[in-house]
C-alpha positions in Angstrom: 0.0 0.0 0.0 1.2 3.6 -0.6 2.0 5.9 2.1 0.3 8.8 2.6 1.6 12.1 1.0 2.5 13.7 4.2 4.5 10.3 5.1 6.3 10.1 1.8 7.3 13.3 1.7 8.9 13.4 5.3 10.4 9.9 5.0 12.1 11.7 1.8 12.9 14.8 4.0 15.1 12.3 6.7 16.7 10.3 3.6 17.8 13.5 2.1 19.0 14.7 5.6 20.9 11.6 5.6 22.5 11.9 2.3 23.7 14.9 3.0 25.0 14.0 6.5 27.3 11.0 4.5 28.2 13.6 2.3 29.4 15.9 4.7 31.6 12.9 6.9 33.3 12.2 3.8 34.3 15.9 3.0 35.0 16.0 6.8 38.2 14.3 5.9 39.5 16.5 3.9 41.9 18.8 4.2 39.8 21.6 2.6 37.5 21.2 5.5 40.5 20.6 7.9 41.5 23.9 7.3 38.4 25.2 7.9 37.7 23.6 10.9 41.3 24.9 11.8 40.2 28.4 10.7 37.0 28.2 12.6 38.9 27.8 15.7 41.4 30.6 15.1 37.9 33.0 15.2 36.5 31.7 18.4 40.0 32.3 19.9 40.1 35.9 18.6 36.3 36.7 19.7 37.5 35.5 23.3 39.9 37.7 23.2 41.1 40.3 20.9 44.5 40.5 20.2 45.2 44.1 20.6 46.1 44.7 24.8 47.7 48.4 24.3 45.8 51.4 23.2 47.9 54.6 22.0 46.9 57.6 23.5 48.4 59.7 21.8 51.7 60.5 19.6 54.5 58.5 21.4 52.1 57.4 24.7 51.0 54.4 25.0 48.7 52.5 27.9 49.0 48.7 28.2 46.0 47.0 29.3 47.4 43.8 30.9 45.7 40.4 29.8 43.6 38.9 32.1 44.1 35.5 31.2 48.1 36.0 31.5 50.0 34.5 34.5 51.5 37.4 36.9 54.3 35.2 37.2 55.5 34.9 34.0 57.3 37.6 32.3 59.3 38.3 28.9 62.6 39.6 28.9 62.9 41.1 25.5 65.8 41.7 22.8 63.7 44.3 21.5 64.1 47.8 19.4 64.8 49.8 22.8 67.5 46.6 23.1 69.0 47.2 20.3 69.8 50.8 19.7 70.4 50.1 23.5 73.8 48.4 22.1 73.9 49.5 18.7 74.6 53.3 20.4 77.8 51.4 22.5 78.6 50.1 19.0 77.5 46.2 20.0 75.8 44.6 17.1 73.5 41.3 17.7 74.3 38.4 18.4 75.5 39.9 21.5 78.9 39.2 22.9 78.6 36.6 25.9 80.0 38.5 29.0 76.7 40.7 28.3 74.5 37.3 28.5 76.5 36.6 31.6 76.0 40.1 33.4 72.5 40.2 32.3 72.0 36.3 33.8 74.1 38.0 37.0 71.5 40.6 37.5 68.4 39.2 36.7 69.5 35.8 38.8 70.1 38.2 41.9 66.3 38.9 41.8 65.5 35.6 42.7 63.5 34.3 39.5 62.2 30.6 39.7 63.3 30.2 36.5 65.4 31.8 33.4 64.7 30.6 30.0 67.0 31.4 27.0 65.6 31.3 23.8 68.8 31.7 22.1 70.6 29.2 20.4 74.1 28.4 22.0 75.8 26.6 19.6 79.3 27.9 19.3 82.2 28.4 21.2 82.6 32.0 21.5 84.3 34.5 24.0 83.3 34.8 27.3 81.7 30.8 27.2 83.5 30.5 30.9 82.1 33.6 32.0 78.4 32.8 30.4 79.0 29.2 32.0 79.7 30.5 35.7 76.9 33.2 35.5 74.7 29.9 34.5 76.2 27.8 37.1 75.5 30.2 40.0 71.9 31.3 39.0 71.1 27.7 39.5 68.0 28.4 37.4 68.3 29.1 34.0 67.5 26.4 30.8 68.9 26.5 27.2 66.7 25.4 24.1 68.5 23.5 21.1 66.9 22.5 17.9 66.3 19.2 16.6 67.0 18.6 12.9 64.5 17.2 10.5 67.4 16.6 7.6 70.4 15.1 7.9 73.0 17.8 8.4 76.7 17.3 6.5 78.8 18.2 9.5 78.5 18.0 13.7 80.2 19.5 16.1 83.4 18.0 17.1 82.4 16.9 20.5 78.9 16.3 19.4 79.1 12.9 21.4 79.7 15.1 24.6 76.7 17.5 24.1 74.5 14.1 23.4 76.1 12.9 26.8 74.7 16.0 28.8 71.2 15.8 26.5 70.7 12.2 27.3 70.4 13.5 31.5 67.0 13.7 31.3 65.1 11.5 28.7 62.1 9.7 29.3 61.6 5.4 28.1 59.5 5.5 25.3 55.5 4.2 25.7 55.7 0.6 24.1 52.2 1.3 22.3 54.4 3.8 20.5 54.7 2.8 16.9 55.8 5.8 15.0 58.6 6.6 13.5 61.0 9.5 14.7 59.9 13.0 13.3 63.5 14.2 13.6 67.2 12.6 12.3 69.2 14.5 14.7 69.9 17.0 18.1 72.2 20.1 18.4 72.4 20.9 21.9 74.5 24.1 23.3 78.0 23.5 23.8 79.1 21.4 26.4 80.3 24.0 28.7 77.0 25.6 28.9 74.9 22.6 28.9 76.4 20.9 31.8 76.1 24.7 33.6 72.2 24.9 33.1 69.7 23.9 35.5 68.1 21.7 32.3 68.2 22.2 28.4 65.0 20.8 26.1 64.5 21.3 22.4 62.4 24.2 21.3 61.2 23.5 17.8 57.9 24.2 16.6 56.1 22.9 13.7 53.4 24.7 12.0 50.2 23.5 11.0 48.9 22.7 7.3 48.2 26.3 7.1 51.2 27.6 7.8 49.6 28.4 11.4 51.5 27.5 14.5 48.7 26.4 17.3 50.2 23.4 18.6 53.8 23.0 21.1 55.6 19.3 21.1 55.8 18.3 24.1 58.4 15.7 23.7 59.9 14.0 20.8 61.1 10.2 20.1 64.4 10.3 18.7 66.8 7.0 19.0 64.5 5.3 21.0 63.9 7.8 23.8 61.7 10.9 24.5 62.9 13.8 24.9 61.3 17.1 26.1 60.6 20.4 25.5 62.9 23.5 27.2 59.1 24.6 28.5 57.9 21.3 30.0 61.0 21.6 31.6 60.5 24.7 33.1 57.0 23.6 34.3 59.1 20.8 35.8 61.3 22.4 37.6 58.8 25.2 38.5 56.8 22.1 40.9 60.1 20.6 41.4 59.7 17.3 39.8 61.9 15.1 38.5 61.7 12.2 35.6 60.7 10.0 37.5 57.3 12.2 38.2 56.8 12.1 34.2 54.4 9.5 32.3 53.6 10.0 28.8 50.8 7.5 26.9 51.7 8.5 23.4 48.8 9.7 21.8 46.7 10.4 24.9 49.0 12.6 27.8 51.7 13.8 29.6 51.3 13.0 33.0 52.9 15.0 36.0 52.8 13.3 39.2 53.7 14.5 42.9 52.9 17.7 42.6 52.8 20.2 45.5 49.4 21.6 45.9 49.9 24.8 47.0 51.6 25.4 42.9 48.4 24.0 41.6 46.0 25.8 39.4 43.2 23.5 40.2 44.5 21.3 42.9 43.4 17.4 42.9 43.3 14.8 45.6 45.8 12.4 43.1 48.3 15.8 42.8 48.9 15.4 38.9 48.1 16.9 35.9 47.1 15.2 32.5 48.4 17.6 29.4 46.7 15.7 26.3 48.8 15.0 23.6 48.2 13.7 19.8 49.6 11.1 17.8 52.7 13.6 17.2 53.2 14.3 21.3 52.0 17.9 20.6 49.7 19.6 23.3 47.1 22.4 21.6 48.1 25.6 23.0 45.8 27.5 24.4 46.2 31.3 24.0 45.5 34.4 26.2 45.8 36.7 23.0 48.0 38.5 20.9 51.4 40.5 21.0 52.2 41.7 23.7 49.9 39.9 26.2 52.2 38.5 29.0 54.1 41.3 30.8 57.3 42.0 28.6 60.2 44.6 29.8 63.5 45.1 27.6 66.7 43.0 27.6 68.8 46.2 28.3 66.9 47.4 31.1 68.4 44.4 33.4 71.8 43.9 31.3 73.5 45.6 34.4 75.7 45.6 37.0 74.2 45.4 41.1 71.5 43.0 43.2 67.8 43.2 42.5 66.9 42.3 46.2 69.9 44.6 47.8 68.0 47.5 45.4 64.9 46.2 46.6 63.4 45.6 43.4 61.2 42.1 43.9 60.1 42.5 40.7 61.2 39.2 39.2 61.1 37.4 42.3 59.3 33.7 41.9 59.0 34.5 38.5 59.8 32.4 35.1 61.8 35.2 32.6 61.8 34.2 29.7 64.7 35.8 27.4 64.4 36.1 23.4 64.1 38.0 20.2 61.1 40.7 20.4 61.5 42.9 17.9 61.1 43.3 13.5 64.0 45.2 13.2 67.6 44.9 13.7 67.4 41.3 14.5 66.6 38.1 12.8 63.0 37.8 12.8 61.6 35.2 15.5 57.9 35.5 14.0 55.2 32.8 13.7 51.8 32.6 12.5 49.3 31.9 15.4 45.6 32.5 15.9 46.4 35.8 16.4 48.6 36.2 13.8 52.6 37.2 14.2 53.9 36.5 17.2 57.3 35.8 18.2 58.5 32.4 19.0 59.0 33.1 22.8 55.4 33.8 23.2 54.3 30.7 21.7 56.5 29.5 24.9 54.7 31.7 27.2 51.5 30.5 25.8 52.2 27.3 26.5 53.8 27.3 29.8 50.9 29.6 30.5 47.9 26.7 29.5 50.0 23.9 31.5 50.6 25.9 34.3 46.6 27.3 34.2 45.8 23.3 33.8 43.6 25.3 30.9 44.0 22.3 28.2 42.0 22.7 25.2 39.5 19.5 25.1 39.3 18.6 21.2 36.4 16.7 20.7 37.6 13.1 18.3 36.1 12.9 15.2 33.2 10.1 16.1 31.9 12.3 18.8 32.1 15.0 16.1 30.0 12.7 13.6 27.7 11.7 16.6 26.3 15.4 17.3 26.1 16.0 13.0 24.4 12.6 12.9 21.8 14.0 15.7 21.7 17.3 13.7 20.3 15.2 10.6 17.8 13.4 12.9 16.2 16.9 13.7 16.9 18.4 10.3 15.4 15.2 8.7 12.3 15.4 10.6 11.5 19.0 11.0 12.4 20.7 7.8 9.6 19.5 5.6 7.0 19.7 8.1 7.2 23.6 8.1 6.8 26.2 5.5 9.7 27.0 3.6 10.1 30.5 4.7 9.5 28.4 8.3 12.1 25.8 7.4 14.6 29.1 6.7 14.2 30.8 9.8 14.4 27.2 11.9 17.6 27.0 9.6 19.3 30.2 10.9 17.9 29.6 14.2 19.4 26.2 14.6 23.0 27.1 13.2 23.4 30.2 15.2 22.6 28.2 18.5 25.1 25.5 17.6 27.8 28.1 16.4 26.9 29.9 19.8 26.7 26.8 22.4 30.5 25.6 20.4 31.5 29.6 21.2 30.3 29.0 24.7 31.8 25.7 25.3 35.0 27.1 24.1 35.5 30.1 26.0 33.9 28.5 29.5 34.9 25.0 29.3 37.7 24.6 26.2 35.3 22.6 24.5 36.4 22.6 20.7 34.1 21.1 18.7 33.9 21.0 14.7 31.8 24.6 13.7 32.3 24.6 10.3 31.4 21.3 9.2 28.0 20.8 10.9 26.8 24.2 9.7 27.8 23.7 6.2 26.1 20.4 6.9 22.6 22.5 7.9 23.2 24.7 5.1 23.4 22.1 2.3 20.4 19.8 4.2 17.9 23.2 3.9 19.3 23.4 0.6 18.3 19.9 -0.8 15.4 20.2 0.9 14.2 23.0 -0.2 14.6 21.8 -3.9 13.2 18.6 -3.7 10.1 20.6 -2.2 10.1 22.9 -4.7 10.2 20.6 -6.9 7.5 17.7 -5.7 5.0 20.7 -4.4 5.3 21.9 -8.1 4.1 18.9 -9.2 1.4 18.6 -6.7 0.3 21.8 -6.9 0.1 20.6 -10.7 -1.6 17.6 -9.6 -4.2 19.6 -7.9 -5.0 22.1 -10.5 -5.5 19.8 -13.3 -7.4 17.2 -10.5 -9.8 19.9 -8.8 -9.7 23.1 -11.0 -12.6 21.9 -13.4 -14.6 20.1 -10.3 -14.0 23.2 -8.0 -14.1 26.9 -7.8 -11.1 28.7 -7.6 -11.3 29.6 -4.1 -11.0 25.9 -3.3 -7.9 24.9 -5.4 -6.2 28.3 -4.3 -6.5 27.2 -0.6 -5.4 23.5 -1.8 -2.4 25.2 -3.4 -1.3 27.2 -0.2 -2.5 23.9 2.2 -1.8 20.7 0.6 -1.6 18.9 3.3 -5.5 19.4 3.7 -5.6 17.0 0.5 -6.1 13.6 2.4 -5.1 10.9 -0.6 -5.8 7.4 0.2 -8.8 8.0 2.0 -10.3 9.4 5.8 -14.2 9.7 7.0 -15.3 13.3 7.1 -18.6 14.8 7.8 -19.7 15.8 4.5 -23.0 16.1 2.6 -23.7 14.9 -1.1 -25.5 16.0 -3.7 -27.2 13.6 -6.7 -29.2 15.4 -9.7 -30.8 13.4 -12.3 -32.9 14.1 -15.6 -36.6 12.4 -15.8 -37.9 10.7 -18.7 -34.3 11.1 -20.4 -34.7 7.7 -22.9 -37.7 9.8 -23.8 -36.1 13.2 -24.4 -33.6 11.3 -26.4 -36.1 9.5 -28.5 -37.5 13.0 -29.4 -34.3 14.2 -30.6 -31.3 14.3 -32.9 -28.0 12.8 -31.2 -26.2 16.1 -32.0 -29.6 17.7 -30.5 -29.4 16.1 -27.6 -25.4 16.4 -26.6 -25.9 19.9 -27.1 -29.2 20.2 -25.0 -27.2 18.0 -22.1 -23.8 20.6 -22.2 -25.6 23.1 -21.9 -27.5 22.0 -18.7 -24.6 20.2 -17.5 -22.5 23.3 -17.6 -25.1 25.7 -15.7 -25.9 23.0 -13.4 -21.6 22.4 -12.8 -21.4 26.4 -12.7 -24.1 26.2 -9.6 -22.2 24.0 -7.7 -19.0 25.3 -8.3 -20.2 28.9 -7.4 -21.2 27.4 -3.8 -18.1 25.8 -3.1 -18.9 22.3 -3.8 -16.8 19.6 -5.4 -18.0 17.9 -8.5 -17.4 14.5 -8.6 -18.6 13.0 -11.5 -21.3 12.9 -14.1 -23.0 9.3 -15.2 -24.8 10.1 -18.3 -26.8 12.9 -17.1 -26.8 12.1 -13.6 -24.7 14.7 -11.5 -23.1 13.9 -8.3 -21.6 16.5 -5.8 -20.7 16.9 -2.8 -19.2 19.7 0.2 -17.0 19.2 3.2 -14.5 18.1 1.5 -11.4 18.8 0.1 -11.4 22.1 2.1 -13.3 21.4 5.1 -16.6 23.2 5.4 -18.7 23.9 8.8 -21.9 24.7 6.6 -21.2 22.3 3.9 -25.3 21.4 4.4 -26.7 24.6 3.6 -24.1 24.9 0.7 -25.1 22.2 -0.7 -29.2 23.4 0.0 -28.5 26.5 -1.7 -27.0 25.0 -5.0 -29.9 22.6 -4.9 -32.5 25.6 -4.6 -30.6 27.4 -7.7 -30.7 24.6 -9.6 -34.4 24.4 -9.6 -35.0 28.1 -10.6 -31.9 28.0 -13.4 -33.5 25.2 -14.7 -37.1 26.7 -14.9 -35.2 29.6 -16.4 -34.1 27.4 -18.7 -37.3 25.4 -19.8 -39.0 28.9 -20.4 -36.4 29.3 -22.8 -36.6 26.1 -24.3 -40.6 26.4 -24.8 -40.5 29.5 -26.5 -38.3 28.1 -28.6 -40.4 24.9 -29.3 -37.7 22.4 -27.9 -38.7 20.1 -25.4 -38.2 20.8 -21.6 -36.3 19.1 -18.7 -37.0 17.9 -14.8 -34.7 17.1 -12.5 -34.9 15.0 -9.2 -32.2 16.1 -6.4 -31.3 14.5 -3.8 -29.6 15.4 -0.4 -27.5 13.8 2.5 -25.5 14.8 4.8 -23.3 12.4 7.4 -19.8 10.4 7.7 -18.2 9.2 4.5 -15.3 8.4 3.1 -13.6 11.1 0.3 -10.7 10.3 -1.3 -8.8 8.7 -4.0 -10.3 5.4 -5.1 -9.4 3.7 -8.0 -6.8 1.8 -9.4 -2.9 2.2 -10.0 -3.5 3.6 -13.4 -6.4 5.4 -12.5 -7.9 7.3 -9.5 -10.4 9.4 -8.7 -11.5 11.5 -6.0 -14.5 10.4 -4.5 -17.1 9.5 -1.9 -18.2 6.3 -0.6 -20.3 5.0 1.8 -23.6 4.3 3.2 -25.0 7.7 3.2 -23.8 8.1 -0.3 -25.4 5.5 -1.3 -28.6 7.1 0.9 -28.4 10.5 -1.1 -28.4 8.4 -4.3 -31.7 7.0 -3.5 -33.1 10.3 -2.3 -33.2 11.5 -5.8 -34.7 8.7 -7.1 -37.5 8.6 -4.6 -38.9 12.4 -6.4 -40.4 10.5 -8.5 -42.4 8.9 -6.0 -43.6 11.8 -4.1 -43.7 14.1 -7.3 -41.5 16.6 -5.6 -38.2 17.9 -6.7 -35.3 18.1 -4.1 -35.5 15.3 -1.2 -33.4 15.9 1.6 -32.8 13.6 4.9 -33.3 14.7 8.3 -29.6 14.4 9.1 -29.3 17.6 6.7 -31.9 19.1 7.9 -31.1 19.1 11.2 -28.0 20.9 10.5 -30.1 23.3 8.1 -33.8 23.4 10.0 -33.7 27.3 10.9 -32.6 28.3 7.5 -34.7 26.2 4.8 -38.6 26.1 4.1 -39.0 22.4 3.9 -42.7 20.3 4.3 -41.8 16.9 5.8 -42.7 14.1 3.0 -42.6 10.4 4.9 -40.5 7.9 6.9 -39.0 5.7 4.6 -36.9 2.9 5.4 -33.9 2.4 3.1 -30.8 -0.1 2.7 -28.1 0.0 5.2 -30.3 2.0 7.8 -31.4 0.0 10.6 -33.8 3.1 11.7 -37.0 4.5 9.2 -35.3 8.0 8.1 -37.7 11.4 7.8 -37.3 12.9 4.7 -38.2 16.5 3.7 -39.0 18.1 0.2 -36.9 21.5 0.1 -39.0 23.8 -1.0 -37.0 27.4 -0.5 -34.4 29.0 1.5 -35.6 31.2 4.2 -34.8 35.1 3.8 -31.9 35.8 6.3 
């Protein structure tokens, strides 16, 4: 059996939902859509918080509004443009000569920072190494970064073995689960005389993403069969004062810190660890407090002195990590990396992460089936909601829908660090209104086609232009409604045909067919069909009708004085006049289509069809012209002039039913 239209056409809306949705996971993979996804992300970062923390006041004054997300104990000691006119005016070109990284490490140690962090490469001997080392070795506190090298590289140092000796301190066993292969073919650690002077030295590459973007920081690295870590894990390390032993990395899942002294906690925990997530690579997702310039940054030169921070009582650096690196365009090689927020130098991508670990602020990246799962729930409800509205409906639902998911992902993000996929499920909304909207278009075209060519001859316009705006009031397959029909019939028509010509007679019969089809139209009512010269019609139905009775009294009424109107015609012409029997019912029946496959029609069946059938017939009996039941005229009493005719019993009716000759409508 066929479905119903309104069943059909929803089960179409979900499968078209659900193409779309496999559509969509398969572009999901790609890397267009990874970048879009990556992009998507960047935005939610920037509406948290704008990258712009100092405002200019005016010409040469400027006011720095300090990020609120920054740690007050982290700080950037900058090789910036005030650094380097700083020198360039003593005649001291960068790179800098040691003794001044040793003084500067002198002065900035004696202020009692937790931690100094040198993002310079070390790699050569130079002048003043001893001096550099001994400023090192009495601060206690400071770490050196190296690079790792993704090519092989011609040439090593001569006592490369001995840097690898002092790098291979701290390593951590690699997770046997671990099956990939080493991103890097080699290490460069600082010379051996600074190395074995610094509190700890880690690697400090970064790798950008797809884009070009920078938004992730490796954690650790395999290389030879060991891990190794970054110069800012360990930093964080040394900041809770934790050793290797205190470190467990599950590739692919997290880095996990053990031991760890409450009071340093961010968000303390009764097990005293923290679990930094890591991917496949060992990289952790930074998550950043803002632009340039968001952690509190002071110039190289203003601590490359001579003295004692605590005998001056300045306490400004006390507890603090200092972080020491290129921050500045001009005079210096650029240290400049694409973020979120756009260029940023390298040591704030180290502040950023220190920052999140430190914070226990990891990002939370949602894996790509729980991704699918919410788009898959998203096709459920687009599925089975879009094609029960309007389409301007469907639209606003559409917008509706897609700004509350981009807004709960916004929220999640910037409360929680919830990221989600934005892009994709959107899109994924976008197309699904899309295809729905032209398979609508294009199936309600057709209907409405259906309806016009079905109804338009049968029903007045008023009818098939509600149809047309409410198809769904078009019940196909069938459904009882309280309706009343209508059966008119010519007497003594083998006679009238006997009296005249064949071509006489069709036109005689169109021309009472058509004013008698024109009556019924005019009061709303639906022609069903003619049989020969028989007429049956009927209201209620497909537009329901709260005084289909009366409709259908009127009609009957106007059919009688047309067709005397008619006959007077006719006689004064000499042609031979018509009667009519009518006969009226109203009650439960069934309308719809009935037919078969390659044929329907809609129609009325029933018992009190059948009843309205036989009213007309019985006219002849009591002489009379329209016959209607008492179950129309009780929904029509106080508005027709009737005279009650006889209780007849008929087929199908358990109970005699009173029937009524309709003589005239009463004058309202």
């Amino acid at each position: 059996m066929a479905l119903p239209s309104f069943e059909r056409k929803h089960l179409m809306g979900l499968l078209i939902s659900i193409g779309t949705f496999i559509l969509i996971v398969i572009l999901y993979y790609s890397a267009i859509f990874e970048r879009m996804e990556l992009g998507a992300t960047d935005y939610m970062f920037f509406f948290r918080a704008p990258g712009e923390v100092t405002k200019i006041l005016k010409k040469g004054v400027e006011r720095r509004e300090p990020n609120k997300r920054a740690r007050n104990d982290i700080v950037i000691l900058g090789i910036d443009e005030t650094t380097i006119r700083h020198f360039s005016d003593m005649g001291i070109q960068w790179m800098f000569p040691w003794d001044i990284h040793a003084r500067f490490i002198r002065y900035v140690g004696s202020g009692l920072p937790r931690a100094i962090l040198f993002d310079v490469m070390f790699l050569d001997h130079k002048e003043g190494e001893q001096e550099f080392a001994e400023a090192i070795r009495r601060s206690g506190n400071v770490f050196l970064d190296y690079p790792f090298e993704t090519k092989y590289v011609d040439k090593s140092y001569g006592d490369q073995k001995e840097r690898i000796a002092i790098l291979n301190r701290i390593r951590f066993p690699v997770d046997p689960r671990d099956t990939t292969p080493d991103k890097v073919v080699d290490a460069v650690p600082p010379t051996p005389m600074l190395s074995d002077a610094a509190r700890g030295i880690g690697f400090a590459n970064i790798f950008a993403g797809p884009d070009n973007v920078v938004r992730t920081m490796p954690l650790v690295i395999k290389w030879n069969g060991w891990y190794y870590p970054n110069v800012d894990l360990l930093v964080v390390m040394h900041y809770f004062g934790i050793g290797a032993k205190d470190v467990e990395i599950v590739w692919g899942k997290h880095v996990r810190l053990k031991n760890l002294p409450v009071d340093r906690m961010a968000k303390p925990n009764k097990k005293r660890e923290i679990l930094i997530p890591i991917d496949r690579h060992g990289f952790m997702d930074i998550n950043f407090i803002g632009g340039f310039g968001s952690f509190e940054h002071y110039p190289y030169s203003y601590l490359c002195r001579d003295g004692d921070m605590m005998k001056e009582n300045n306490a400004s650096l006390k507890d603090k990590i200092a972080l020491v690196a290129a921050y500045s365009v001009t005079g210096i090689a650029t240290d400049e990396k694409q973020t979120p927020y756009g260029a940023n130098f390298g040591i704030e991508l180290h502040a950023n992460t220190i920052n999140t670990i430190l914070d226990q602020e990891f990002l939370i990246k949602l894996s790509d089936t729980e991704n699918i799962i919410i788009m898959l729930v998203l096709t459920f409800i687009l599925g089975l909601v879009l094609t029960r509205l309007s389409i301007l409906r469907s639209l606003i639902f559409t917008a509706v829908i897609s700004l509350l998911y981009i807004l709960g992902s916004y929220l999640l993000f910037h409360f929680f660090n919830y990221v989600s996929a934005l892009t994709t499920p959107v899109i994924q909304i976008g197309f699904a209104f899309t295809a729905t909207v032209v398979y609508r278009v294009l199936t309600e075209e057709r209907e409405k086609r259906h309806v016009r060519q079905t109804f338009s001859k049968f029903v007045s316009k008023s009818v098939v232009d509600e149809l047309l705006k409410s198809p769904e009031k078009l019940k196909l397959g069938g459904e009882k409604k309280e309706l009343t029909v209508l059966f008119s019939d010519i007497r003594g028509f083998t006679t009238l045909s006997e009296r005249m010509t064949p071509e006489e007679l069709v036109v005689k019969l169109n021309h009472y067919l058509q004013i008698m089809t024109d009556i019924v139209i005019h009061y709303d009512g639906t022609l069903d069909k003619y049989v020969g010269d028989e007429i049956m019609a009927f209201w209620g139905a497909p537009i329901p009708q709260d005084n289909h009775a009366l409709l259908a009294c009127r009609a009957a009424v106007e059919m009688i004085e047309r067709l005397d109107e008619m006959n007077r015609q006719w006689r004064g012409q000499g042609l031979p006049v018509l009667d009519i029997g009518i006969g009226i019912n109203s009650g439960p029946m069934i309308v719809g289509n009935v037919g078969s496959t390659s044929r329907m029609d809609y129609t009325l069946i029933g018992d009190n069809v059948n009843l309205g059938a036989r009213l007309e017939g019985t006219n002849k009996i009591y002489r009379t012209h329209i016959i209607i039941s008492e179950f129309t005229y009780e929904q029509v009493k106080d508005q027709v002039v009737v005279r009650e005719l006889d209780l007849i019993r008929v087929k199908g009716k358990e109970k005699p039913v009173t029937i009524y000759e309709l003589l005239d409508m009463k004058v309202v």
